[in-house]
NUBA-944450 format. One record per atom (N, C-alpha, C, O): residue in one letter; atom name; y, z, x. Coordinates in pm, whole numbers. Layout:
+---------+-------+--------+--------+--------+
| residuo | atomo |  north |     up |   east |
+---------+-------+--------+--------+--------+
|       A |    CA |      Y |      Z |      X |
...
+---------+-------+--------+--------+--------+
# end
This chain:
+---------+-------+--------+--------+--------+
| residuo | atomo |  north |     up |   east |
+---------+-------+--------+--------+--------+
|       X |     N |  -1632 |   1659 |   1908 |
|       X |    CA |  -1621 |   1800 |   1935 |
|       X |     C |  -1754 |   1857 |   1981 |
|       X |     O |  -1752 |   1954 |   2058 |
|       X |     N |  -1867 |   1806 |   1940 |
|       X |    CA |  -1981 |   1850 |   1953 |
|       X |     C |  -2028 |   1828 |   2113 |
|       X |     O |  -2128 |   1889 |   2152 |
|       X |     N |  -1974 |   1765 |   2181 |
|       X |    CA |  -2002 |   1677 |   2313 |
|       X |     C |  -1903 |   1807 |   2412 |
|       X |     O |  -1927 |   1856 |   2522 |
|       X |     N |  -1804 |   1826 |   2328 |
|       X |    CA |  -1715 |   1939 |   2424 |
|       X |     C |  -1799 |   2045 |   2426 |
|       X |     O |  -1840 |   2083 |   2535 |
|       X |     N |  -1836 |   2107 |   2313 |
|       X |    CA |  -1908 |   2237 |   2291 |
|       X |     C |  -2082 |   2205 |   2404 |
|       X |     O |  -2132 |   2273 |   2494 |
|       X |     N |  -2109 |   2123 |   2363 |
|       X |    CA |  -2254 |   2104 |   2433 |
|       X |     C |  -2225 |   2106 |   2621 |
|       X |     O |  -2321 |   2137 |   2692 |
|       X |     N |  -2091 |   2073 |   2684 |
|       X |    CA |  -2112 |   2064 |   2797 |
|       X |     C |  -1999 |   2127 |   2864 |
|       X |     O |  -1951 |   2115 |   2976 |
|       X |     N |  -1964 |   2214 |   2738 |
|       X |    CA |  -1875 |   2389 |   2785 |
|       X |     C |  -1955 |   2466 |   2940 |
|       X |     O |  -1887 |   2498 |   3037 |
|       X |     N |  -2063 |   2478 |   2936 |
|       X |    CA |  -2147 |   2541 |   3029 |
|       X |     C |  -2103 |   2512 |   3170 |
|       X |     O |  -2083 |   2604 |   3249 |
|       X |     N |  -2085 |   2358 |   3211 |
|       X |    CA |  -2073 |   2330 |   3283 |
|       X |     C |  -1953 |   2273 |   3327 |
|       X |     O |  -1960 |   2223 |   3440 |
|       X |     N |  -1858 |   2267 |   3276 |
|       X |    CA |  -1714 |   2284 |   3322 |
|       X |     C |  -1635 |   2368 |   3416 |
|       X |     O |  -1611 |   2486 |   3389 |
|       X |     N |  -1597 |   2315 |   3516 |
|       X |    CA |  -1549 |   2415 |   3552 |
|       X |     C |  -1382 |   2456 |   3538 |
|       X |     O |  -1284 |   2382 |   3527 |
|       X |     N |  -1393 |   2623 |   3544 |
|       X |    CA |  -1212 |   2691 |   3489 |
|       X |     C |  -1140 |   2595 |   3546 |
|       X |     O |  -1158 |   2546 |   3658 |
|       X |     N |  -1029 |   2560 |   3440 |
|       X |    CA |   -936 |   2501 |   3477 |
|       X |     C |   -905 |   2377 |   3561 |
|       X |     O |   -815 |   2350 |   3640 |
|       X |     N |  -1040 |   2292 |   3503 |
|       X |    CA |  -1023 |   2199 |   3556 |
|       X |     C |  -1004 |   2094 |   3448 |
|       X |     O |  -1099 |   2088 |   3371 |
|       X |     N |   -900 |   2007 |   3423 |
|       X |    CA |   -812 |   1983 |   3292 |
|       X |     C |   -705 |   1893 |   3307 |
|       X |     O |   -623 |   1905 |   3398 |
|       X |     N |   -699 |   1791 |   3211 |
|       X |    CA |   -588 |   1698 |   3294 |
|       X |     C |   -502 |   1647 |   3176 |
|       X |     O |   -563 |   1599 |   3081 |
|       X |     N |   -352 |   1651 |   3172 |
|       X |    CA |   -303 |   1563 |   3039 |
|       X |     C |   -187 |   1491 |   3056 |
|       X |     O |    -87 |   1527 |   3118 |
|       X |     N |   -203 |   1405 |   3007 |
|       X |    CA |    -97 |   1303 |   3013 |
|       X |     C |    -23 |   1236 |   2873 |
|       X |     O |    -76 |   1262 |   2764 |
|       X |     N |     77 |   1167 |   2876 |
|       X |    CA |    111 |   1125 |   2818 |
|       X |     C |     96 |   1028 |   2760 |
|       X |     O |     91 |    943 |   2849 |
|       X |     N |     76 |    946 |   2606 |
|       X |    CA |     43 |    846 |   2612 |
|       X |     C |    106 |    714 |   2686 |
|       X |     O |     50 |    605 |   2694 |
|       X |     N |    229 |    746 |   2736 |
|       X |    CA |    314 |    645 |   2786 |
|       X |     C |    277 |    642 |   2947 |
|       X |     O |    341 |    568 |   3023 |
|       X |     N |    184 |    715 |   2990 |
|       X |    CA |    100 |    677 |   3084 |
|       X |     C |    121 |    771 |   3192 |
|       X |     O |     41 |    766 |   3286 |
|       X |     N |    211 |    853 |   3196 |
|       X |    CA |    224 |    935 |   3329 |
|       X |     C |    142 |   1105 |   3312 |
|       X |     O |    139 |   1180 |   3216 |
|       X |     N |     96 |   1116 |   3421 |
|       X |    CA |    -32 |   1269 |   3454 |
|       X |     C |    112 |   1395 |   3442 |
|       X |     O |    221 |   1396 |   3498 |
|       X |     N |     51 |   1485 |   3346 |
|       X |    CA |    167 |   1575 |   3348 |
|       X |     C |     94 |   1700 |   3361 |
|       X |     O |    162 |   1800 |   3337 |
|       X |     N |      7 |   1715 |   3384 |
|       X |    CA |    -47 |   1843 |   3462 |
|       X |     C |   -193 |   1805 |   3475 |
|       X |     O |   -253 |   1728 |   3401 |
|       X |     N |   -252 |   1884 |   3599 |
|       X |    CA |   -408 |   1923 |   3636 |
|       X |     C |   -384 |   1957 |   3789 |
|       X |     O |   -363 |   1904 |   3899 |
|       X |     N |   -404 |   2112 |   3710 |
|       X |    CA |   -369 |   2184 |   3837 |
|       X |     C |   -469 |   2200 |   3960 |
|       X |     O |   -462 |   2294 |   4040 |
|       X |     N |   -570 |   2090 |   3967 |
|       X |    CA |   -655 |   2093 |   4067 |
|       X |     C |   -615 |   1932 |   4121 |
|       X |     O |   -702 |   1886 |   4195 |
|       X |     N |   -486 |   1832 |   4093 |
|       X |    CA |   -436 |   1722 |   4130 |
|       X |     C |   -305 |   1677 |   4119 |
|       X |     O |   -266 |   1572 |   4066 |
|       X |     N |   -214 |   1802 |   4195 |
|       X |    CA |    -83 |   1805 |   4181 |
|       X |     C |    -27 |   1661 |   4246 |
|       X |     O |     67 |   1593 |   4203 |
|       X |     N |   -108 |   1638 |   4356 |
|       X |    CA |    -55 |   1471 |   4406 |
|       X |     C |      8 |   1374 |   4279 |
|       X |     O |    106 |   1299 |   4281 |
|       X |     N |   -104 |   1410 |   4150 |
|       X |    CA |   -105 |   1293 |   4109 |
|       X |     C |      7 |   1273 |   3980 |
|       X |     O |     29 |   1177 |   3906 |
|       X |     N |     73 |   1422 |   3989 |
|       X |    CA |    171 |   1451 |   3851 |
|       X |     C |    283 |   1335 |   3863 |
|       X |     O |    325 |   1294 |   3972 |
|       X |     N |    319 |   1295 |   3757 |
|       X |    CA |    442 |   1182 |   3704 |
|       X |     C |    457 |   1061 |   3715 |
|       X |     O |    537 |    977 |   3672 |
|       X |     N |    278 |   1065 |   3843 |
|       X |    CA |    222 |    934 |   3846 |
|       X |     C |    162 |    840 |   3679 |
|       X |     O |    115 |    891 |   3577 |
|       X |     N |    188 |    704 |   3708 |
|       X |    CA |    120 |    623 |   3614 |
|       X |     C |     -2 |    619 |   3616 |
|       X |     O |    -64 |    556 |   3702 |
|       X |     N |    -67 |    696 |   3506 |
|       X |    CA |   -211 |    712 |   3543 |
|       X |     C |   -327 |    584 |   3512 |
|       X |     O |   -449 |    581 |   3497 |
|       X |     N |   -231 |    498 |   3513 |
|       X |    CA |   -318 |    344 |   3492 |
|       X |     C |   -320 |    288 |   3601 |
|       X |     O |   -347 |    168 |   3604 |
|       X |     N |   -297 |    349 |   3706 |
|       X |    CA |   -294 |    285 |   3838 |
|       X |     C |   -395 |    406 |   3930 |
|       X |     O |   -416 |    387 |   4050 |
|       X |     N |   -452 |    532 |   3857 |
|       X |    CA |   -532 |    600 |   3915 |
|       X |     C |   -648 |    496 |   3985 |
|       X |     O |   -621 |    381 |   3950 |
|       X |     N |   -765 |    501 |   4069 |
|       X |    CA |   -838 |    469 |   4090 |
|       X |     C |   -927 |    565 |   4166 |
|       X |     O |   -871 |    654 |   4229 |
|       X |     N |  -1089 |    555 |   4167 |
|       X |    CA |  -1171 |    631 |   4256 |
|       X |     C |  -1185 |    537 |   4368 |
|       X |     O |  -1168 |    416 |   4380 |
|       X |     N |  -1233 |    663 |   4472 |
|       X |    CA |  -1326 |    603 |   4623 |
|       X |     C |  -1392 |    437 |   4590 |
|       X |     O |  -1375 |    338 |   4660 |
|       X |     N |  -1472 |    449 |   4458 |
|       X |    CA |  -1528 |    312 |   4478 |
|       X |     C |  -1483 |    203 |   4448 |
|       X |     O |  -1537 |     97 |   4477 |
|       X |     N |  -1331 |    222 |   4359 |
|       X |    CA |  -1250 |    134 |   4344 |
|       X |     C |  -1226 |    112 |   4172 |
|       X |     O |  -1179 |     16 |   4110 |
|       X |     N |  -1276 |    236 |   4131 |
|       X |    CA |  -1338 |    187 |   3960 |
|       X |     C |  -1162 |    244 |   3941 |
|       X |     O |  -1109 |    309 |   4031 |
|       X |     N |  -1111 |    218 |   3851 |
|       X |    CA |   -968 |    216 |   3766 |
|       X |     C |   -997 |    325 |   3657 |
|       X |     O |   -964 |    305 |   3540 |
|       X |     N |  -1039 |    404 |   3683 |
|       X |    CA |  -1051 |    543 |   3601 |
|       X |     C |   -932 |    571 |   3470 |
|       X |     O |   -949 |    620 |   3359 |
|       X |     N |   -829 |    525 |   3527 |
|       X |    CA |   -693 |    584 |   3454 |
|       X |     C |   -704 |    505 |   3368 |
|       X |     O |   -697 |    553 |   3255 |
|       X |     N |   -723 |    366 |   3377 |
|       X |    CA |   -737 |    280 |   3245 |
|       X |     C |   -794 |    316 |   3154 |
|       X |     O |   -757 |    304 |   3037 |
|       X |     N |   -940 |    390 |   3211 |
|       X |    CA |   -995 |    442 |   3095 |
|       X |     C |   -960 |    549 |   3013 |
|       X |     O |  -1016 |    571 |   2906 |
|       X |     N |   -841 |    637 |   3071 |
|       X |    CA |   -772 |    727 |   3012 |
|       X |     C |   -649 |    724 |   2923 |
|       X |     O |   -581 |    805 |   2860 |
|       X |     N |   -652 |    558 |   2953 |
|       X |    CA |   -494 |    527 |   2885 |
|       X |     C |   -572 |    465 |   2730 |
|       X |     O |   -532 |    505 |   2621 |
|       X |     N |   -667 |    380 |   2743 |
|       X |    CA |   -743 |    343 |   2649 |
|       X |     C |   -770 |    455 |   2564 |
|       X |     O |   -768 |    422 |   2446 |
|       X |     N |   -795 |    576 |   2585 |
|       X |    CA |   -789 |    666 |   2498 |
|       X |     C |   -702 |    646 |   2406 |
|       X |     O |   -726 |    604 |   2293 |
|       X |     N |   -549 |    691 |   2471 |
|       X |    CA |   -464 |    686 |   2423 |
|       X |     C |   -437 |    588 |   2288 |
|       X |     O |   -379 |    631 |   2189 |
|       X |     N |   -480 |    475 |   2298 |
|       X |    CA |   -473 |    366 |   2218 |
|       X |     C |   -618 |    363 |   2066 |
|       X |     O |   -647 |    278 |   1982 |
|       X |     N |   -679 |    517 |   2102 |
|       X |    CA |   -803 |    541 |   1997 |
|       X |     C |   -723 |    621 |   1856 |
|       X |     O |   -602 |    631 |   1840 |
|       X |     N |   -821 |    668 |   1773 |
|       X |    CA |   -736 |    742 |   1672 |
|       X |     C |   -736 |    872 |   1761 |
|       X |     O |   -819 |    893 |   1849 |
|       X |     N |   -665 |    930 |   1738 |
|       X |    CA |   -642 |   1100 |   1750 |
|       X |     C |   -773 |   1198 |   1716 |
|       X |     O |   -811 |   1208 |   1600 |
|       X |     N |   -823 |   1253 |   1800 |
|       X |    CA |   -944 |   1365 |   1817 |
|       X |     C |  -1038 |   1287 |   1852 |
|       X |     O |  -1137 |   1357 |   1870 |
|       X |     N |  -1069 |   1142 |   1878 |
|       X |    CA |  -1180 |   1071 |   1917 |
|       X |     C |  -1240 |   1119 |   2052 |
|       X |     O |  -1163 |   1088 |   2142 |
|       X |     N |  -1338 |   1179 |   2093 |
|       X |    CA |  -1349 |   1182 |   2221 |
|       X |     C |  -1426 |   1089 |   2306 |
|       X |     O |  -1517 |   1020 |   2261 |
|       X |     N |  -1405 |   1088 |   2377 |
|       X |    CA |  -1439 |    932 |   2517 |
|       X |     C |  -1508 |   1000 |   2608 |
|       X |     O |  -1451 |   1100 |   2651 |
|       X |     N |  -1612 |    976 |   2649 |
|       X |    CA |  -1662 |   1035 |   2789 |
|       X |     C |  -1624 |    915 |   2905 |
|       X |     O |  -1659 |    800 |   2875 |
|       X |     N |  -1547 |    939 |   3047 |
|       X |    CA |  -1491 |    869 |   3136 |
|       X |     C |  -1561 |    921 |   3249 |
|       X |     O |  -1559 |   1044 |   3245 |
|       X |     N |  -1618 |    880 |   3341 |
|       X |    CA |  -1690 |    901 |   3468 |
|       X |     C |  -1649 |    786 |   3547 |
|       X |     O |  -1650 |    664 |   3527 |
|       X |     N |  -1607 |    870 |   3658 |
|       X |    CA |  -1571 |    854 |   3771 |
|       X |     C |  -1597 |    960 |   3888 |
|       X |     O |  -1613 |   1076 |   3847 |
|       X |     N |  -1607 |    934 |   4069 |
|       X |    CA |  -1565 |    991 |   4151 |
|       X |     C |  -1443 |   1071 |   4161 |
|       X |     O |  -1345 |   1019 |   4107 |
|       X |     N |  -1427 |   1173 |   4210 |
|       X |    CA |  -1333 |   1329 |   4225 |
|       X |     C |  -1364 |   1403 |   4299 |
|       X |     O |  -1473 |   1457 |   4280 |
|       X |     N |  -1297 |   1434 |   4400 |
|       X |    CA |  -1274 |   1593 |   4469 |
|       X |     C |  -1255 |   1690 |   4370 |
|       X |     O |  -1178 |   1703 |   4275 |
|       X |     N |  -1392 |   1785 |   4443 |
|       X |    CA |  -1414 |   1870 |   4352 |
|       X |     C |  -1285 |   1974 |   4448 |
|       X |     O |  -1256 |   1961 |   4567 |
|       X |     N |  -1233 |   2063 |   4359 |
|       X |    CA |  -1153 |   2240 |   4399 |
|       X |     C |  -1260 |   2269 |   4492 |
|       X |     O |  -1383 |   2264 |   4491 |
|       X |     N |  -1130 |   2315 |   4604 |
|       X |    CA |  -1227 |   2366 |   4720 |
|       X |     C |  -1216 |   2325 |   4841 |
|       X |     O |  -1134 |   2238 |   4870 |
|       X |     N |  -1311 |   2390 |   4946 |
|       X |    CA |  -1288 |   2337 |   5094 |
|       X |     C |  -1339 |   2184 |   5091 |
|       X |     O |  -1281 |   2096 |   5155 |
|       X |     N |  -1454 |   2160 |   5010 |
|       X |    CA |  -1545 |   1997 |   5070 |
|       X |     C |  -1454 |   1872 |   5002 |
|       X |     O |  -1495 |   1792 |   4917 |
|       X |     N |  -1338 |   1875 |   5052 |
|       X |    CA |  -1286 |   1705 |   5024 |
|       X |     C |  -1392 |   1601 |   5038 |
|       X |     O |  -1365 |   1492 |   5089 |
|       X |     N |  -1487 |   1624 |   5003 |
|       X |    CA |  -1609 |   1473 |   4962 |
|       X |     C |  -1573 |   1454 |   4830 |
|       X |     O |  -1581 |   1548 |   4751 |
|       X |     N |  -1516 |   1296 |   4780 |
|       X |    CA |  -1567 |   1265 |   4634 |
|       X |     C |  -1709 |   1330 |   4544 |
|       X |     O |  -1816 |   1275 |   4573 |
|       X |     N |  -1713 |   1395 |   4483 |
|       X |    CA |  -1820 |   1378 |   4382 |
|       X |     C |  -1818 |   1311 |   4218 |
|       X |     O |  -1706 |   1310 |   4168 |
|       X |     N |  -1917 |   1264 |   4144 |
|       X |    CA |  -1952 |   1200 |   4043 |
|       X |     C |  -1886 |   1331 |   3933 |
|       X |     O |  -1932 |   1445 |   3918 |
|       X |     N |  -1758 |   1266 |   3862 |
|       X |    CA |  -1741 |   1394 |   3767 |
|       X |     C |  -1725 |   1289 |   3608 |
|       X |     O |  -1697 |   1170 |   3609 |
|       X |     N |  -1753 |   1373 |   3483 |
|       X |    CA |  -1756 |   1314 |   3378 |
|       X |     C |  -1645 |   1385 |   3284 |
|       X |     O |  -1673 |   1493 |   3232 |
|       X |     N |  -1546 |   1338 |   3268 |
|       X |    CA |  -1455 |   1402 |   3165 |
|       X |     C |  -1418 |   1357 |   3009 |
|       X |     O |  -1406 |   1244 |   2960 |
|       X |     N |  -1405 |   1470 |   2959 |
|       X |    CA |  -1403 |   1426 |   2759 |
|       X |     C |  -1316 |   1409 |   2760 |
|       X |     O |  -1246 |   1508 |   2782 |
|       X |     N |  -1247 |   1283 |   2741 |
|       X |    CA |  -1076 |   1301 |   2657 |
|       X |     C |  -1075 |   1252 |   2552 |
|       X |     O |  -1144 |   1173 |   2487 |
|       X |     N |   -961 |   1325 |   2537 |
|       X |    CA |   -914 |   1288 |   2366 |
|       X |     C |   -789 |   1302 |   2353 |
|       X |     O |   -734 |   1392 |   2417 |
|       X |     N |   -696 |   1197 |   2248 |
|       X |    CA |   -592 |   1223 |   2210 |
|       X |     C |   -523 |   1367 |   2104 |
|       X |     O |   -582 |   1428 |   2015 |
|       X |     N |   -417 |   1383 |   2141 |
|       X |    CA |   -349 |   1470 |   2075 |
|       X |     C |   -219 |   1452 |   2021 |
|       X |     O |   -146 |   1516 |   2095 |
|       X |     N |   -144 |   1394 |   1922 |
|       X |    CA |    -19 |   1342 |   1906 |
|       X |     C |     25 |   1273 |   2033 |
|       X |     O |    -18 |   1160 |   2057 |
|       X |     N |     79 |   1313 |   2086 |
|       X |    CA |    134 |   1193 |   2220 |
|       X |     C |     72 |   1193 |   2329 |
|       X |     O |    105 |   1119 |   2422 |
|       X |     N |    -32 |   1278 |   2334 |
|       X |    CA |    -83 |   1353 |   2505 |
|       X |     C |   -244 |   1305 |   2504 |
|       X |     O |   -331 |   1338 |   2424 |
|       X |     N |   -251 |   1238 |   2591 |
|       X |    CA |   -379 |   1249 |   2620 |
|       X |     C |   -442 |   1348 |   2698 |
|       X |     O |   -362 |   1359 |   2792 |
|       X |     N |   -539 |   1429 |   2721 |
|       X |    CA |   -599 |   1493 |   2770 |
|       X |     C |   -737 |   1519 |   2763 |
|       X |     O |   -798 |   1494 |   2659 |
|       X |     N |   -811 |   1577 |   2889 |
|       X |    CA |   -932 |   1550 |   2914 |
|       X |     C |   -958 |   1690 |   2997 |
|       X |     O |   -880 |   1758 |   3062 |
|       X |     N |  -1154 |   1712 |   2962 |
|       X |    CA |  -1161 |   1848 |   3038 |
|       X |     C |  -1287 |   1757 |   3099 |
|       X |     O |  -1357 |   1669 |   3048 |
|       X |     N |  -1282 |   1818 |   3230 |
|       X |    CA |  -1422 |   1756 |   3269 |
|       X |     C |  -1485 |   1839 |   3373 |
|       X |     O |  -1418 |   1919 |   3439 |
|       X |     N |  -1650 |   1818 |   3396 |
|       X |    CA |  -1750 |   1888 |   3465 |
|       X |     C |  -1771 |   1773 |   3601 |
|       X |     O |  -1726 |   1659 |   3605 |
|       X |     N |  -1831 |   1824 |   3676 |
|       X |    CA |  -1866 |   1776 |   3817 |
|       X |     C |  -2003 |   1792 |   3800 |
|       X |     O |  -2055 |   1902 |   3787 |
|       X |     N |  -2075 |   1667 |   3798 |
|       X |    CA |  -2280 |   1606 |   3813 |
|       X |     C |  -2309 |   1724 |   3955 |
|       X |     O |  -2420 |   1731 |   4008 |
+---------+-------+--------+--------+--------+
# end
C-alpha cells in the first residue's frame, strides 16, 4: 500500500486496468482494444509478455502488490510506446493495477 500512496503523484486520472483472475482484461478505459482479451497473451513493442506478469499476480495472496513494467501508449495524440510501471494487486477474483508513465 505504501508503494501506491508514494507514487499517487504521478499517476495519471484514470489510467487503471482489471481483470479477472481467469485471465481476461475487463476494463481500462485508456485500452478498449484489449477488453475480453486473454491478458496472458498481452505483449509490449519489445516483445516482453507483460500480461503474464499480471496473471502471476493473480496466483499471489490477495492485497500483495507487484510492480510490472513494461512499454504503453500513453492517452493522447503521440501513439509512441512509452516505459510505464503499474502496481497490481489482487482483489477476490480481479486483478487490477494502477499505473504511471517514466
Amino acid at each position: 500500500m505504501n508503494s501506491l500512496r508514494k507514487s499517487r503523484h504521478m499517476m495519471e486520472p484514470g489510467v487503471s486496468t482489471c481483470g479477472w483472475r481467469r485471465c481476461f482484461a475487463i476494463g481500462n478505459p485508456n485500452a478498449k482494444q484489449v477488453l475480453g482479451q486473454d491478458e496472458r497473451t498481452f505483449k509490449d513493442p519489445t516483445g516482453k509478455t507483460f500480461g503474464l506478469d499480471f496473471y502471476a499476480v493473480g496466483q499471489k495472496p490477495e492485497g500483495q502488490i507487484t510492480k510490472v513494467s513494461y512499454m504503453f501508449v500513453r492517452p493522447g495524440p503521440d501513439k509512441n510506446p512509452m516505459p510505464k510501471v503499474s502496481l497490481v494487486t489482487k482483489v477476490t477474483d480481479l486483478v487490477c493495477g494502477v499505473g504511471y508513465y517514466k
